[in-house]
C-alpha positions in Angstrom: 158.0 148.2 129.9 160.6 150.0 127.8 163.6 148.8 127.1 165.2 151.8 128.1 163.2 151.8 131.3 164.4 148.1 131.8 168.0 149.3 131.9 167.6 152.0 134.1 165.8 149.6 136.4 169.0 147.3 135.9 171.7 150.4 136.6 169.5 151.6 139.6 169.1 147.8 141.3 173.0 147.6 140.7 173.8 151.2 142.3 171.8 150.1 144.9 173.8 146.8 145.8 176.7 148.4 145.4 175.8 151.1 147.5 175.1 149.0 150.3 178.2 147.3 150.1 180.3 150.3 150.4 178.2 150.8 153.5 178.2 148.1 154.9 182.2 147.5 153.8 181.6 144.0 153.1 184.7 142.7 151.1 183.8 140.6 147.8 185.5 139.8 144.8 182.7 139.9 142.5 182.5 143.2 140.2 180.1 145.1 139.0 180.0 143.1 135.8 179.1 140.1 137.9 176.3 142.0 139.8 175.6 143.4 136.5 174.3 139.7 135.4 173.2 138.5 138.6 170.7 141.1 138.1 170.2 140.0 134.9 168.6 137.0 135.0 165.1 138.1 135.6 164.8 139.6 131.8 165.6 136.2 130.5 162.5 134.8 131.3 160.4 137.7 130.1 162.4 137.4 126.8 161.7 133.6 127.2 157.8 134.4 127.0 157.8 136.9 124.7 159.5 134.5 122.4 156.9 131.7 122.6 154.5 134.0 122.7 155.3 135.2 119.1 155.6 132.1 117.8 153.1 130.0 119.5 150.2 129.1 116.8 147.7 130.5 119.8 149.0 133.7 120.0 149.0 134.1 116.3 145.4 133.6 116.3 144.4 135.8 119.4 146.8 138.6 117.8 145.1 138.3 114.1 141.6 137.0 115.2 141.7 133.7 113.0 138.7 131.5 114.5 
């Protein structure tokens, strides 16, 4: 996944929510900042794993093929 992919994903899940609260008229204080990183969350993991994955000694040697 793209990172410009990712953030459409992001603006589409957020139109969504907000969508349905308009229809639904259900009164909240949050913004769409705060729905923004509610949503948010779920990248931090990947980023998390990508991350270790980098830096791990193991992935090193199944990226570059050291026995």
């Amino acid at each position: 996944m793209e990172t410009s992919s990712a953030v459409g994903y992001l603006l589409l899940e957020i139109l969504v929510i907000l969508f349905t609260l308009y229809i639904l008229a259900v009164q909240t204080s949050l913004t769409y900042l705060d729905w923004t990183a509610y949503c948010g969350y779920k990248y931090f993991g990947w980023v998390a794993i990508l991350i270790w994955l980098i830096f791990s000694d193991k992935a090193y040697r199944l990226v570059h093929f050291i026995p």
